[in-house]
TORSE-149984 format. One record per residue (C-alpha): x, y, z; chain. Coordinates in pm, 1 decimal. Example, Ala and Ser with C-alpha at 12.3 -4.5 7.8 and 13.67 -1.06 7.14 Angstrom:
<sites>
1230.0, -450.0, 780.0, A
1367.0, -106.0, 714.0, A
</sites>
This chain:
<sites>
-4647.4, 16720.3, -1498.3, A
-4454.9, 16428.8, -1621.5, A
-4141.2, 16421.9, -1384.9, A
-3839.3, 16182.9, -1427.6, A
-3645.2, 16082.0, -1143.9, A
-3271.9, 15954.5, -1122.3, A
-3106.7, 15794.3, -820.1, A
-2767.8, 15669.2, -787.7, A
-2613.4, 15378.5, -657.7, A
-2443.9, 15571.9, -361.9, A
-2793.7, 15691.7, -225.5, A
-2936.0, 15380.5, -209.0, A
-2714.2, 15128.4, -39.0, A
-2514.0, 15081.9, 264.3, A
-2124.2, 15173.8, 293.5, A
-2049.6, 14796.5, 241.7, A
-2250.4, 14779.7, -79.4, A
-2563.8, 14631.5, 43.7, A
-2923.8, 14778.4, -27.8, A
-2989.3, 15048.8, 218.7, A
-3375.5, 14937.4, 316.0, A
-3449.5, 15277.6, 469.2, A
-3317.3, 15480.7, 202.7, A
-3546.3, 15288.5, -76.8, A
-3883.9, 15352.0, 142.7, A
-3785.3, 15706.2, 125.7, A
-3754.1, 15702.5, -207.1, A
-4045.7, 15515.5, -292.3, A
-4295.3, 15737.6, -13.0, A
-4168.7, 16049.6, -189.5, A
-4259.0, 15897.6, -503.5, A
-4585.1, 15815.8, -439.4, A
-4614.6, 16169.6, -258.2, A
-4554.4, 16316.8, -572.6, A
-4753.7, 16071.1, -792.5, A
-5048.8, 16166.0, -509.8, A
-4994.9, 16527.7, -637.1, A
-5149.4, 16456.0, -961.0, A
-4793.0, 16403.6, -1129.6, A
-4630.9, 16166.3, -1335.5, A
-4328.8, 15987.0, -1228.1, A
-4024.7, 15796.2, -1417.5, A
-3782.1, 15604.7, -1161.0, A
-3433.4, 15555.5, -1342.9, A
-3244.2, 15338.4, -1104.4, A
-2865.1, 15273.1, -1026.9, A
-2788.3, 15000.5, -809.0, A
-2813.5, 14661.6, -967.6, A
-2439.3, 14592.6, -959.3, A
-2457.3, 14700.0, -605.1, A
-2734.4, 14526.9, -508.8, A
-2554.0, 14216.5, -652.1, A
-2199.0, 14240.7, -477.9, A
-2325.8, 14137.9, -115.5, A
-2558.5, 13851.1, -227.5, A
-2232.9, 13736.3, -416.8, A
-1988.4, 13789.8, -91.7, A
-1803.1, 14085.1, -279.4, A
-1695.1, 14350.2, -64.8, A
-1496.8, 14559.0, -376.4, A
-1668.9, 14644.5, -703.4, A
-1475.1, 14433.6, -1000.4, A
-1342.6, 14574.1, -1273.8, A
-1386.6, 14253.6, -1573.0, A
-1688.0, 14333.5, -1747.0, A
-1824.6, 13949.7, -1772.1, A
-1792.9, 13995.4, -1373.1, A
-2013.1, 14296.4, -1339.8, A
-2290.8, 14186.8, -1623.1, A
-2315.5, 13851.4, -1388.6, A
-2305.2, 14034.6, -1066.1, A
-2604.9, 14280.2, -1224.6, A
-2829.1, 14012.4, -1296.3, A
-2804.4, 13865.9, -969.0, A
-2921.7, 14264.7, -831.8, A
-3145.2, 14368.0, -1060.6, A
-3410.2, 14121.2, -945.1, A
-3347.1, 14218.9, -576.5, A
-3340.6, 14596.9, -642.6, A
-3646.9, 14555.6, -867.6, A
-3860.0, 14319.3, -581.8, A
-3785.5, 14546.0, -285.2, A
-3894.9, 14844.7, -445.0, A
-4245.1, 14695.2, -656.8, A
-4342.6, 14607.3, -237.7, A
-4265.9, 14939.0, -77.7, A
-4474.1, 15087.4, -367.3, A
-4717.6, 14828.8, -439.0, A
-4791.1, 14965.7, -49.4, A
-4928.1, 15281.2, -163.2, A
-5118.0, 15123.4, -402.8, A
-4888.3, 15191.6, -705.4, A
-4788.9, 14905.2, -960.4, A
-4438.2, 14962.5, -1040.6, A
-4288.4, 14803.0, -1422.8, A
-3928.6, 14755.3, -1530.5, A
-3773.6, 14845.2, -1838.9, A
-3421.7, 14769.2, -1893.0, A
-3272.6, 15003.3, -2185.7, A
-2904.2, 14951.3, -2373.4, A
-2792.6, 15205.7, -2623.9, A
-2904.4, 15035.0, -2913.3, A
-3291.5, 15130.8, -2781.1, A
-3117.7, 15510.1, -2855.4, A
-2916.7, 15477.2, -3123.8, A
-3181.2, 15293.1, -3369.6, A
-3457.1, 15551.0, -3448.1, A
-3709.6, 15274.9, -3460.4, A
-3572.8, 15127.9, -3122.5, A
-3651.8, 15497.2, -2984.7, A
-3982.5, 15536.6, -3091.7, A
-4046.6, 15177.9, -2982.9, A
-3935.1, 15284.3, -2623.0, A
-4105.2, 15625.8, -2613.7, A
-4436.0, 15414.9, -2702.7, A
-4408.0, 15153.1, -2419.6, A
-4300.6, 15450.3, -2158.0, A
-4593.9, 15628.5, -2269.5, A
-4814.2, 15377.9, -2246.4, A
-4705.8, 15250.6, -1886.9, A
-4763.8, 15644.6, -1795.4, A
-5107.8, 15593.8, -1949.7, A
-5177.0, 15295.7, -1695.3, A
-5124.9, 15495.9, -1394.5, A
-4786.1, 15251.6, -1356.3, A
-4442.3, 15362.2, -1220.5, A
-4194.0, 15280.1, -1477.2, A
-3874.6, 15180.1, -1340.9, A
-3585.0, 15196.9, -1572.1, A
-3252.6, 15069.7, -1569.7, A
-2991.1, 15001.1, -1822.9, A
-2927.2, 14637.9, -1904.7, A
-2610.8, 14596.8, -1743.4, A
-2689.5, 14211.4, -1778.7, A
-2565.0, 14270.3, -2187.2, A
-2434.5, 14594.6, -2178.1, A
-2065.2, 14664.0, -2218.1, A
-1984.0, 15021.0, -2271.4, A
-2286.9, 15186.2, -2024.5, A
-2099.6, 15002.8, -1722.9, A
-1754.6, 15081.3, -1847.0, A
-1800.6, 15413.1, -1876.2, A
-2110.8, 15579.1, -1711.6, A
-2401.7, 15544.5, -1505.1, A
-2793.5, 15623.5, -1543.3, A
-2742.1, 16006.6, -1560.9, A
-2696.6, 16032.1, -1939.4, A
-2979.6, 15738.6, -1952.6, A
-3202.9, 15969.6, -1728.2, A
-3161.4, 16280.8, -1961.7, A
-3246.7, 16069.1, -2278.7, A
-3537.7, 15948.1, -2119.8, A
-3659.1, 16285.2, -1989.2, A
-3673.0, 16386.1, -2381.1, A
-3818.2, 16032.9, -2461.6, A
-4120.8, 16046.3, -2221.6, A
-4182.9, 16432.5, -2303.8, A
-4125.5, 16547.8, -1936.2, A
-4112.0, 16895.0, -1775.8, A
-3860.1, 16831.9, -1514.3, A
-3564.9, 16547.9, -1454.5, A
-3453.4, 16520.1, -1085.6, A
-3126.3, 16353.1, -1012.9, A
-3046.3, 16263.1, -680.1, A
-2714.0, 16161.2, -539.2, A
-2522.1, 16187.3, -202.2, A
-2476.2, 16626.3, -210.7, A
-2696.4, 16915.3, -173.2, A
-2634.2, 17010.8, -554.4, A
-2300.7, 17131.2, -785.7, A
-2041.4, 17322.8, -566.0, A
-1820.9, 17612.9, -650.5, A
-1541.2, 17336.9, -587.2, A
-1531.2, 17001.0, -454.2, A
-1673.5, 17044.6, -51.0, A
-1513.5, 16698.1, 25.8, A
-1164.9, 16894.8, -53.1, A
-1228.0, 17287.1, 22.1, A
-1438.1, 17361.1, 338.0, A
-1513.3, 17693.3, 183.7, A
-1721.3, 17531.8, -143.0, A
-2061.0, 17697.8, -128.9, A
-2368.6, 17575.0, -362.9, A
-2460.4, 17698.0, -690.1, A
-2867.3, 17765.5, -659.6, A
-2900.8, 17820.8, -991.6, A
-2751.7, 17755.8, -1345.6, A
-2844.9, 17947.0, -1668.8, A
-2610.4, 17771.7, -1915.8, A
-2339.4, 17482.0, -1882.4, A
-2048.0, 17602.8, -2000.9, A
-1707.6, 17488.3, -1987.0, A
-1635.6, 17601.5, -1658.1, A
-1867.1, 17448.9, -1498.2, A
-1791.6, 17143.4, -1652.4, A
-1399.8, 17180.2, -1475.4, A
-1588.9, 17247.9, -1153.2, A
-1786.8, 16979.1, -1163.2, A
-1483.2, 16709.9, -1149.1, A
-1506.3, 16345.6, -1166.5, A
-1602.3, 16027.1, -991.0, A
-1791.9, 16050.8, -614.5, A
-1797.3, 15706.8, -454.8, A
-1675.1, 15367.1, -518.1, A
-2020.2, 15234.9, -514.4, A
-2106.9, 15464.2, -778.1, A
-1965.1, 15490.6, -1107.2, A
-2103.5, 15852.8, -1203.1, A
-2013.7, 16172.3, -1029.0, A
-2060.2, 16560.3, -1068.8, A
-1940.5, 16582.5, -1417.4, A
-2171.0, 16312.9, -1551.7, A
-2503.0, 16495.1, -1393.8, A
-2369.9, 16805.8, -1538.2, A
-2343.9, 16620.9, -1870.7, A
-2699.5, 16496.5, -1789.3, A
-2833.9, 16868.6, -1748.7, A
-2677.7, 17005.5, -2066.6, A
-2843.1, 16702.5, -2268.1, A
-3186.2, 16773.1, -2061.1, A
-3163.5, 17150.6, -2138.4, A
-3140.5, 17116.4, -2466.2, A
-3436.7, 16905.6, -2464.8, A
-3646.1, 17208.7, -2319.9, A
-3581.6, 17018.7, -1970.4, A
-3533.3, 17157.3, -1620.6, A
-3296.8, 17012.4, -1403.3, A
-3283.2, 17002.2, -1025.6, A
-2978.7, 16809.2, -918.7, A
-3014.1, 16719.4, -507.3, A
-2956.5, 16522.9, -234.1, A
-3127.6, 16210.0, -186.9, A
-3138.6, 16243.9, 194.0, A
-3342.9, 16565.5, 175.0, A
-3643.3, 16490.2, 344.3, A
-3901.6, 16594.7, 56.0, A
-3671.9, 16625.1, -217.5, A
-3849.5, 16480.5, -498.0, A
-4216.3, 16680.7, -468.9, A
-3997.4, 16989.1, -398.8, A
-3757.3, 16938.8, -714.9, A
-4034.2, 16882.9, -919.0, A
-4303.7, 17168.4, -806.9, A
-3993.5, 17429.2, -793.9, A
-3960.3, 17503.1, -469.9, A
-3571.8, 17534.5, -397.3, A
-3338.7, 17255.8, -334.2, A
-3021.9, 17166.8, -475.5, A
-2872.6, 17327.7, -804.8, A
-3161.9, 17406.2, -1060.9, A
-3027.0, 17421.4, -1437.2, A
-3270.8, 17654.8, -1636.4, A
-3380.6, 17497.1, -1975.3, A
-3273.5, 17642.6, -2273.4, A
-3559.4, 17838.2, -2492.7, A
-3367.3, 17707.9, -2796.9, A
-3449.1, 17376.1, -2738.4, A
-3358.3, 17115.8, -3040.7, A
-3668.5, 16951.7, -3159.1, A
-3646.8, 16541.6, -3054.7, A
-3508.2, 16395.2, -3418.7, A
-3185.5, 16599.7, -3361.3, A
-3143.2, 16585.9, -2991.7, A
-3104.1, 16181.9, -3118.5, A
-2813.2, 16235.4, -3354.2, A
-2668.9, 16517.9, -3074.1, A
-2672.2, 16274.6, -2789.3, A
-2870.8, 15929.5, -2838.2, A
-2624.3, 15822.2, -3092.7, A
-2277.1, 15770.4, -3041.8, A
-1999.3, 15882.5, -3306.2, A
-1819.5, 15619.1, -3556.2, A
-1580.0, 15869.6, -3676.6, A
-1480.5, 16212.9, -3739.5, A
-1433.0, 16453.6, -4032.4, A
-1220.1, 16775.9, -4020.8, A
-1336.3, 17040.4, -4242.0, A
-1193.5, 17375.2, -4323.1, A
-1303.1, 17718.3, -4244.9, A
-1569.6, 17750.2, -4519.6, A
-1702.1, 17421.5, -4435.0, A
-1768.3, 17579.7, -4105.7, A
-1909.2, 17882.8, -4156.4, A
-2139.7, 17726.1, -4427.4, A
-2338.9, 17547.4, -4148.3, A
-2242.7, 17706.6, -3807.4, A
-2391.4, 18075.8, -4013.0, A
-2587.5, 17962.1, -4294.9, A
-2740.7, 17602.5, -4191.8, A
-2604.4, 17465.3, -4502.7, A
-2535.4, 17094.9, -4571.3, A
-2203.7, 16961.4, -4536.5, A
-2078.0, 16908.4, -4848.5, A
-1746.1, 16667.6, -4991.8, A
-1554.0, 16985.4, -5128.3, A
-1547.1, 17126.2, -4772.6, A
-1405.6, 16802.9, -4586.8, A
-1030.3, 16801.4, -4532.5, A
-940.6, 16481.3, -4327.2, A
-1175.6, 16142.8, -4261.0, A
-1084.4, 16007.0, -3917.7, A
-1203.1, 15650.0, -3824.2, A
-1407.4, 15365.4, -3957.1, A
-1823.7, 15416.4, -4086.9, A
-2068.1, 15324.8, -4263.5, A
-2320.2, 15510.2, -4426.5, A
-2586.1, 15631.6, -4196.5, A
-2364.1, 15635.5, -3896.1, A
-2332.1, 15952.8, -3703.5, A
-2022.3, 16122.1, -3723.9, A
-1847.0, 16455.5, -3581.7, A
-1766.3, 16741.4, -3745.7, A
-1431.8, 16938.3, -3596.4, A
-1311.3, 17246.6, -3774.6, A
-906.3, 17277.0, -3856.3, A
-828.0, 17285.2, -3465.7, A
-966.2, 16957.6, -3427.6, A
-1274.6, 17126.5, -3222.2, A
-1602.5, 16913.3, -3208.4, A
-1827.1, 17160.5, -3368.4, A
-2132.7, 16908.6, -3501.6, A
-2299.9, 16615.1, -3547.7, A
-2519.4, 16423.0, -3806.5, A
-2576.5, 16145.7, -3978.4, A
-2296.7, 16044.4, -4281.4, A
-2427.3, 15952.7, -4609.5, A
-2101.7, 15785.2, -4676.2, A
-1868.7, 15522.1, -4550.1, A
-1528.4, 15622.6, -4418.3, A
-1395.8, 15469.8, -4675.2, A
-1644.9, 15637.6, -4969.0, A
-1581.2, 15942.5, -4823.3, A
-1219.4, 15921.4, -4818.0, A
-1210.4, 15868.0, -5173.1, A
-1372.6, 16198.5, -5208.5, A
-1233.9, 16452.4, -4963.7, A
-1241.4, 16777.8, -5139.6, A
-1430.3, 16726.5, -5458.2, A
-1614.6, 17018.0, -5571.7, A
-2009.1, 16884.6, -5634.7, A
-1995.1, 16878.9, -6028.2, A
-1677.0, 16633.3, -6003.4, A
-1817.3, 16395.9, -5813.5, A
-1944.8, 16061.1, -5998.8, A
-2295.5, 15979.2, -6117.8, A
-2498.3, 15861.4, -5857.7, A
-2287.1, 15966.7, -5564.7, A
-2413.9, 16162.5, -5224.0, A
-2403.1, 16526.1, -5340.8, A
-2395.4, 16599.6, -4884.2, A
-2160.5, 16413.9, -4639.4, A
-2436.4, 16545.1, -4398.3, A
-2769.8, 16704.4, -4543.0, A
-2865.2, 16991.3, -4326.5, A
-3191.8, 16787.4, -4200.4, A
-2937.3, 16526.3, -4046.5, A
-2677.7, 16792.4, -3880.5, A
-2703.5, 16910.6, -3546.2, A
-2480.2, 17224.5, -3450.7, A
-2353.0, 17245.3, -3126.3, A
-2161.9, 17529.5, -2935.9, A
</sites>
C-alpha cells in the first residue's frame, strides 16, 4: 500500500517555534514502522519557516513574503538534515523534493513529478516533500501542505493520505471553544456543513487549520483516496491510519472517483477567470455532459488566455465547473452569446470541450 503522510508545522516544533527533536523521532520511528510493514510511505512536511524563525532570533512569524521565503531557506536544510539522520537510523534513505504550483498546474510539470515520486518509491527511498517556500508566493500566503498532500496522494497513486496535526480528528464544533465538541469517527461525504464546522486557522506556528484538511479530504476523495485525519501525538498513529484500524476522523473515498487528467483541471490548476452562463448552458453539461459552448455564456469575468482554466457559475454566480478555455478573456468576450453557425471561420466552436470540463457539485 502506497501511503502518503502529512504533518504540520504545529506537531513538529516547540511552543517558541523551534524544532521539537522528540516529536520528529516519533515521526520518523512510525514511519519506518510502517515502511517495515511492507508499505510505501510519502512524508509531506510543514515546518521550514518554523524551523527557520529560531536560527534567525524570531520569536513571531512575519508577515512580508521576501521575509518568510528567506526565513524558509534557512529551515528547510535543518528540517531536511534532522530528519534524513533519525531515518537514515533505521536504515532508510530519505530524498527531498520541493514542489510549487507550477509542478501542478503544467501537465508536463505533473507527469514529470509523478515520474520522479515513482521512481524514488521504486528505490525503496522515503520521499520527503515540501513546497518551495524559498520561491513560492501564493502557497505561503495562503495555505499550507494539506492541499499539496492531497495532490500528491493522486500523483503517487496511493490508497490512503494521513494528515496529522495537533487534534484527535474534525469535531462537531471547535473543542478549544465548546467543552461539549465530540469527534466525528467517520465521514461519508464533505458537504457544506462540514466545511462551516470545520472553521479556520489552529496555531500561529501553523498556517493551515481544520478547514484546509477538510479541503484536503474532499480533493483526496475524489481521487478514490481515503483520508484519516489524526493527531500527531497518538502513539502509533501512522501504521494505524494507514492499515484502518480507528483513529481520528476517517473520510470514506468516493466510488465516483474523477479519473487523474480532470482531478488536474478540478484542483491542480488554479482559475484565471470566470464565465457566467445561463440556465441552458447549465443543464447542457451538469445533465447531458455537453461542451460548453459561446451561445450559452452570458458574462466573461477576469483576464485569460487560451488554455487557462476557468470557472463556470450559473446566473447566481454559483461555481458549478471547471475546464480548460479555448479562448482568451478577451476572444471570448467578443463572442458571448453567438449561436455556433455565427461565429467566424476558424474560431473555437467550445469555450470548454466536454474532454476539458470537470463538473463539480
Amino acid at each position: 500500500m502506497i501511503a502518503v503522510v502529512k504533518v504540520g508545522s504545529s506537531s513538529i516544533t516547540g511552543e517558541t517555534g523551534e524544532l521539537d527533536d522528540d516529536a520528529l523521532v516519533k515521526l520518523c520511528n512510525e514511519i519506518a514502522a510502517t515502511r517495515e510493514r511492507g508499505h510505501e510511505v510519502v512524508l509531506v512536511s510543514s515546518g521550514a519557516i518554523a524551523a527557520g524563525m529560531p536560527a534567525l532570533g524570531l520569536t513571531e512569524r512575519p508577515t512580508d513574503v521576501g521575509m518568510l521565503q528567506a526565513i524558509a531557506a534557512v529551515g528547510q536544510p535543518r528540517l531536511m538534515e534532522r530528519m534524513s539522520a533519525i531515518l537514515a537510523g533505521h536504515g532508510l534513505v530519505s530524498g527531498q523534493v520541493l514542489l510549487t504550483a507550477h509542478d501542478f498546474g503544467e501537465r508536463d510539470q505533473y507527469l514529470h513529478a509523478r515520474a520522479t515520486l515513482r521512481r524514488l518509491l521504486d528505490l525503496g527511498v522515503v520521499p520527503v516533500v515540501n513546497e518551495n517556500d524559498t520561491v513560492a508566493d501564493d502557497e505561503i500566503r495562503y495555505g499550507d501542505n494539506d492541499r499539496l498532500a492531497a495532490l500528491v496522494a493522486n500523483l503517487v497513486g496511493a490508497e490512503v493520505l494521513v494528515l496529522l496535526t495537533d487534534t484527535a480528528g474534525l469535531f462537531t464544533a471547535d473543542p478549544r471553544l465548546d467543552s461539549n465538541a465530540s469527534l466525528i469517527e467517520e465521514i461519508v461525504e464533505v458537504d457544506a456543513a462540514l466545511e462551516a464546522v470545520a472553521g479556520g486557522a489552529g496555531t500561529q506556528r501553523g498556517s493551515g487549520g481544520m478547514a484546509s484538511k477538510l479541503a484536503a479530504a474532499k480533493i483526496a476523495a475524489w481521487s478514490g483516496v481515503r483520508v484519516v485525519i489524526a493527531a500527531a501525538g497518538t502513539a502509533g498513529v501512522v501504521l494505524d491510519a494507514v492499515e484502518g484500524r480507528p483513529v481520528g476522523t476517517a473520510v470514506h473515498p468516493r466510488t465516483d472517483r474523477l479519473p487523474s487528467r480532470k482531478l488536474w483541471i478540478a484542483f491542480a490548476r488554479g482559475a484565471r477567470g470566470r464565465v457566467v452562463v445561463d440556465s441552458g448552458a447549465v443543464r447542457a453539461l451538469c445533465e447531458q455532459n455537453r461542451s460548453l459552448l459561446p451561445a450559452g455564456v452570458t458574462r466573461v469575468e477576469g483576464a485569460f488566455e487560451a488554455g487557462d482554466a476557468i470557472e463556470v457559475v450559473d446566473e447566481h454566480g454559483a461555481p458549478f465547473a471547471k475546464g480548460l478555455t479555448r479562448y482568451s478573456s478577451k476572444g471570448l468576450s467578443a463572442v458571448v452569446g453567438r449561436k455556433t453557425k455565427d461565429l467566424a471561420e476558424g474560431s473555437p466552436h467550445e469555450v470548454v470541450h466536454k474532454d476539458d470540463l470537470v463538473v463539480l457539485p
